[in-house]
N, C-alpha and C positions, 0 to 999 in steps of 0.2 A: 504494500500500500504506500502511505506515507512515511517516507527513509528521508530525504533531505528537503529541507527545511523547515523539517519539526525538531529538529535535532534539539531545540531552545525552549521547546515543550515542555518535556517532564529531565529532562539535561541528563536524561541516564535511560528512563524506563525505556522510552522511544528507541535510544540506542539499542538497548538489549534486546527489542521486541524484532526489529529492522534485524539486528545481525543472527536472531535466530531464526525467522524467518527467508532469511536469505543461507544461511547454514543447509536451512531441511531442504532450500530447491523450491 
């Protein structure tokens, strides 16, 4: 979904949500 430019959202959960999402494919 949204990866970059929510980065400044939740400044972490976003992150971690984005890179495991993009981990599983």
């Amino acid at each position: 979904m949204l990866c970059i430019g929510q980065t400044t959202y939740l400044y972490g959960l976003t992150l971690t949500f984005c890179d495991l999402k993009n981990s599983r494919g």
